[in-house]
C-alpha positions as CSV (number, residue, x, y, z in Angstrom):
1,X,5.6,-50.5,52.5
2,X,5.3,-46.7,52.8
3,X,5.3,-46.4,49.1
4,X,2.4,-49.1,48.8
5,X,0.5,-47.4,51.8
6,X,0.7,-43.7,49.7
7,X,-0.8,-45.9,46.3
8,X,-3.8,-47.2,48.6
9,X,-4.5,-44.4,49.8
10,X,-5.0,-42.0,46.8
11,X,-6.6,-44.6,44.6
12,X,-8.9,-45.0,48.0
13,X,-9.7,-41.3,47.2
14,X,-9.9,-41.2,43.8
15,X,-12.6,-44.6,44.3
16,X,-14.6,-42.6,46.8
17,X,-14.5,-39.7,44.4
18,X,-15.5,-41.9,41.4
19,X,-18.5,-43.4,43.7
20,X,-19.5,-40.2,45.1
21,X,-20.1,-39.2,41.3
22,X,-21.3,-41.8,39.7
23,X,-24.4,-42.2,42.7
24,X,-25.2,-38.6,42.8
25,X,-25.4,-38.5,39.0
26,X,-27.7,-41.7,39.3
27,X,-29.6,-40.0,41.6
28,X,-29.8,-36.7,39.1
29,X,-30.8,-38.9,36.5
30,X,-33.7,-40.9,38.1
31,X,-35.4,-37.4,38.9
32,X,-35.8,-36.4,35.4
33,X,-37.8,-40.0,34.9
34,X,-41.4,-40.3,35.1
35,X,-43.0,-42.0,38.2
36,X,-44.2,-44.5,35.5
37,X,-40.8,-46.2,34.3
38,X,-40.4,-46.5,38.1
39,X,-39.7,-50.8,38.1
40,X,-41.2,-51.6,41.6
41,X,-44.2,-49.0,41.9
42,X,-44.9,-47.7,45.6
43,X,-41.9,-48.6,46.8
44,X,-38.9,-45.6,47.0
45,X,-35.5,-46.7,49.2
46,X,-35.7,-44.6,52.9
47,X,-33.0,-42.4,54.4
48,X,-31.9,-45.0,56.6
49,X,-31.5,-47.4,53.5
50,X,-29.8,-45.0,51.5
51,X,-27.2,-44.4,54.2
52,X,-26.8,-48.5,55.0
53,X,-25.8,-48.9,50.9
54,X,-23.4,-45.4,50.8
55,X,-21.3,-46.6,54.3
56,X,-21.4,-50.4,52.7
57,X,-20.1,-49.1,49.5
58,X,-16.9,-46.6,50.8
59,X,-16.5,-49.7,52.9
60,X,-15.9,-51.7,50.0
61,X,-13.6,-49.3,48.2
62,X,-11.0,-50.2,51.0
63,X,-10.1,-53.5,49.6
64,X,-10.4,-52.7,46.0
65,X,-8.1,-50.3,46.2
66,X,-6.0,-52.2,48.5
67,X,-5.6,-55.0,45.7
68,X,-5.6,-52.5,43.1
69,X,-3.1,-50.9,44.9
70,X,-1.1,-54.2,45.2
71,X,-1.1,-55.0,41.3
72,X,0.5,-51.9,40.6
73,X,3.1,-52.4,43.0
74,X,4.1,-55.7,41.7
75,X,4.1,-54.0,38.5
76,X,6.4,-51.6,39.1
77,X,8.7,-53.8,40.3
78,X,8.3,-56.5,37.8
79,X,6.7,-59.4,39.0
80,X,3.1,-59.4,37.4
81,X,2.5,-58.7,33.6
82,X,2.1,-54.8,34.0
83,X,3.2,-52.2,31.9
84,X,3.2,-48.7,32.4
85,X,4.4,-47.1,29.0
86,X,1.5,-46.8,26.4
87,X,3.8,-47.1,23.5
88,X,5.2,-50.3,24.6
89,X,2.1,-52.5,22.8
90,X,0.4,-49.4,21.5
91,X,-3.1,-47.8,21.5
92,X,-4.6,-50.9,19.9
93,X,-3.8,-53.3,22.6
94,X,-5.3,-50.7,25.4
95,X,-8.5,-50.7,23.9
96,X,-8.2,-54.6,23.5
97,X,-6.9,-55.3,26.7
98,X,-10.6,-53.0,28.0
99,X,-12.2,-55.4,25.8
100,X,-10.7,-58.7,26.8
101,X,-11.4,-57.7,30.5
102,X,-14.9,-56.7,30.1
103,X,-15.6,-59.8,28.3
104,X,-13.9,-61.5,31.1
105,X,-16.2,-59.7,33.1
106,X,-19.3,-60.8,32.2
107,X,-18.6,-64.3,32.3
108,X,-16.5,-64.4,35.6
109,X,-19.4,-62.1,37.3
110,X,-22.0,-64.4,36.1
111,X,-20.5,-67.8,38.0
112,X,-19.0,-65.9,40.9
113,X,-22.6,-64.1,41.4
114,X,-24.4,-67.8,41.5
115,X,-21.9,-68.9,43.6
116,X,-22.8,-66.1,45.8
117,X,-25.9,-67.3,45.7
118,X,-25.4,-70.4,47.6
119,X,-26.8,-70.9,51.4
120,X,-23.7,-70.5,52.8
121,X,-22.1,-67.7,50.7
122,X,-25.1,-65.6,50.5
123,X,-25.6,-66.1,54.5
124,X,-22.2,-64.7,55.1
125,X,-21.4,-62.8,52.1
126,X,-24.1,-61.5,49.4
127,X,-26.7,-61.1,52.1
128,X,-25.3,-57.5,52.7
129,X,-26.0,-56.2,49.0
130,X,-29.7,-57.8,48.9
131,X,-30.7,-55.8,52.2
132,X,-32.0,-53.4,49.5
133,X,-34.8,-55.0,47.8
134,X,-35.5,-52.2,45.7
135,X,-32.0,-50.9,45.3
136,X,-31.0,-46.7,44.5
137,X,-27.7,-45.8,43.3
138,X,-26.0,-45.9,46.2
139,X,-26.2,-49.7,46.2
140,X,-23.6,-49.5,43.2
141,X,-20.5,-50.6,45.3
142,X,-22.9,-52.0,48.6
143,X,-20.8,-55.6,48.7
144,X,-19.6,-57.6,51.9
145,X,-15.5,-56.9,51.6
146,X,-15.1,-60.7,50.3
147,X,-17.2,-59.9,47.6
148,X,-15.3,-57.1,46.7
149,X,-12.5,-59.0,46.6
150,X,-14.0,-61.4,45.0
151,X,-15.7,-59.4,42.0
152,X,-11.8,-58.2,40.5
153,X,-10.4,-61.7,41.2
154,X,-10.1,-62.2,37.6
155,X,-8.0,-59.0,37.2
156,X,-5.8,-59.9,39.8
157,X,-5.2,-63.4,37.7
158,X,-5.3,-61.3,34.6
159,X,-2.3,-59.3,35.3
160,X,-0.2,-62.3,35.8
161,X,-1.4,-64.3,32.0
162,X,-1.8,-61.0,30.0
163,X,0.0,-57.3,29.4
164,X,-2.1,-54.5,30.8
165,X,-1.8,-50.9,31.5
166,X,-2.8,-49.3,34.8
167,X,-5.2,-47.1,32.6
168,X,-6.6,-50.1,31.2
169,X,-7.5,-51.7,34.6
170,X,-8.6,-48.6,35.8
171,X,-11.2,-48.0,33.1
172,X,-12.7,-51.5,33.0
173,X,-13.4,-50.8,36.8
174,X,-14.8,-47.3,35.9
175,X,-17.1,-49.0,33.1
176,X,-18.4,-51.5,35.6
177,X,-19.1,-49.1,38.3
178,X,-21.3,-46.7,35.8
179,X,-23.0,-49.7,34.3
180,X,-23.5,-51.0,38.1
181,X,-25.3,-47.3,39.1
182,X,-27.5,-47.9,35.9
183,X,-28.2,-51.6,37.0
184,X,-29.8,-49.9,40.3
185,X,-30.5,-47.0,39.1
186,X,-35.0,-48.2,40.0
187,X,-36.3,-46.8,37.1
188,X,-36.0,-48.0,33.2
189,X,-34.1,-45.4,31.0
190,X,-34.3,-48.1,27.3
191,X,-36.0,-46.0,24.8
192,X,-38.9,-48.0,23.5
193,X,-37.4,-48.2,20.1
194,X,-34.4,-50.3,21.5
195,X,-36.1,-52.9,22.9
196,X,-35.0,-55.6,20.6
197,X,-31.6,-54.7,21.6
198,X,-32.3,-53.7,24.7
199,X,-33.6,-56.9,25.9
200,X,-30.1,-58.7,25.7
201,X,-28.6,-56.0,28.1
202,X,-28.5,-55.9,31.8
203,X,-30.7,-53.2,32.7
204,X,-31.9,-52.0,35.6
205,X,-35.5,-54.3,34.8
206,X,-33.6,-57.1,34.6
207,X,-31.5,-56.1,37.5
208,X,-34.4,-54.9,40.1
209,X,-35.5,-58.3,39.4
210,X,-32.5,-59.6,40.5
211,X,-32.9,-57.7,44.3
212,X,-37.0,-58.1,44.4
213,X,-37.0,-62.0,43.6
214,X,-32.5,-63.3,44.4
215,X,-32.8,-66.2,42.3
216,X,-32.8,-65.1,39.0
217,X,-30.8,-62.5,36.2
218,X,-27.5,-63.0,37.6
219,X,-25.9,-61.4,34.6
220,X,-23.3,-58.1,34.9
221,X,-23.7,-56.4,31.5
222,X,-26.3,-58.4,29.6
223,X,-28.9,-61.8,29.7
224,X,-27.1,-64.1,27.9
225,X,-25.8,-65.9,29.7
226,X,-29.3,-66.1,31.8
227,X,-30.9,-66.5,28.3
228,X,-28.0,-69.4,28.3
229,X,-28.5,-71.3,31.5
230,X,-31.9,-70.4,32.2
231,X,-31.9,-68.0,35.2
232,X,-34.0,-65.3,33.2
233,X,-36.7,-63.7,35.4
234,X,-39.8,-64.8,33.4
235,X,-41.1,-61.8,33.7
236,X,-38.2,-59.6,33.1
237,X,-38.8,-59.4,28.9
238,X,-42.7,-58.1,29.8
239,X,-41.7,-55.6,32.0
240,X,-38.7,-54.0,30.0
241,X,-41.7,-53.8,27.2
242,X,-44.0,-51.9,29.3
243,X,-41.5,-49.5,31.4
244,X,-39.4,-48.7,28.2
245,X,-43.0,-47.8,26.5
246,X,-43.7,-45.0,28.6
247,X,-41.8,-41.2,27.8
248,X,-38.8,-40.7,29.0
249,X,-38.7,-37.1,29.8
């Protein structure tokens, strides 16, 4: 239990650190944007909201990295589909293995956030992460710690069907966190000439949405599945048009 106590506690530190980065670089990004790509205009996230979505955040790194933790314990001692020598299904299979678990993702993240969604869930759970209306990139990580839990539930079932590599479930996490800080990042960074593309991607329009109206664009990485099931903002495709039209720098 000592052993497992040591692994929480540095990948606790090397979460925070990851966080800590990825918010303050959101932060460096969003002041090299004109006021004009700003999504919700006249509206700018106070100190005291900024500090409720960094302590909710670090909060929530506790139990990722707690279950995180957990997986590579039971790897180690061989009771979960974990690997820990790259060679062992090659360079091919890590990049796959990213691939299968972004896809995974998408889909899982899509349900789970509906479900979320429901009176009772939302009252006890995902009410905590919609405090921010008009979120900043601190909100990247601000989840109740159920929802945490909740959001790499598929890993956890994952690591028992499929082989993966620590560094494989570590960089799925790290690609989710930096597309979450550009989901909330408040301002649109799509170049106008990407719209076409750009529209089938969860960006932060699509995901400012999300916080300003809750029932609608429930996607992770892109509007499929929205496009799919019909929880697209209506006016989400209009707005992307006009904030990506403006200059960027």
């Amino acid at each position: 239990m000592a052993t497992l106590a040591s692994i929480v506690i540095v990948y606790f530190l090397i979460f925070t650190l990851r966080y800590l980065i990825l918010s303050f670089g959101g932060f460096g990004l969003i002041s090299l944007l004109p006021e004009a790509r700003k999504i919700q205009m006249g509206k700018k996230g106070g100190r005291s909201q900024k500090i409720k979505e960094l302590k909710h955040s670090l909060i929530a790194s506790i139990p990722t990295s707690i279950v995180f933790s957990f997986l590579i314990f039971l790897g180690y001692y061989g009771l979960n589909k974990l690997y820990f020598d790259l060679t062992e299904y090659g360079y091919l299979w890590l990049i796959g293995q990213i691939l299968v678990l972004l896809l995974l993702t998408e889909i899982s993240f899509y349900f789970v956030h509906r479900a979320m969604h429901s009176k009772t869930l939302f009252r006890h759970t995902h009410k905590l992460h919609h405090l921010s209306t008009d979120p900043t990139p601190f909100a990247l990580n601000s989840v109740h710690t159920f929802e945490a839990i909740m959001d790499i539930g598929f890993i956890v079932i994952a690591s028992f069907l499929i082989p993966l590599h620590p560094l494989g479930l570590f960089s799925t996490i790290t690609i989710a966190l930096i597309w979450s800080t550009i989901a909330h990042l408040g301002y649109e960074i799509l170049p106008k000439r990407l719209y076409f593309i750009g529209k089938y991607l969860n960006l932060p329009t699509y995901h400012n949405h999300h916080h300003k109206t809750f029932n609608y664009n429930f996607g992770y990485y892109t509007t499929i599945l929205d496009r799919v099931f019909g929880t697209l903002h209506p006016d989400s495709d209009k707005t992307l048009k006009e904030k990506s039209s403006y200059q960027i720098l």
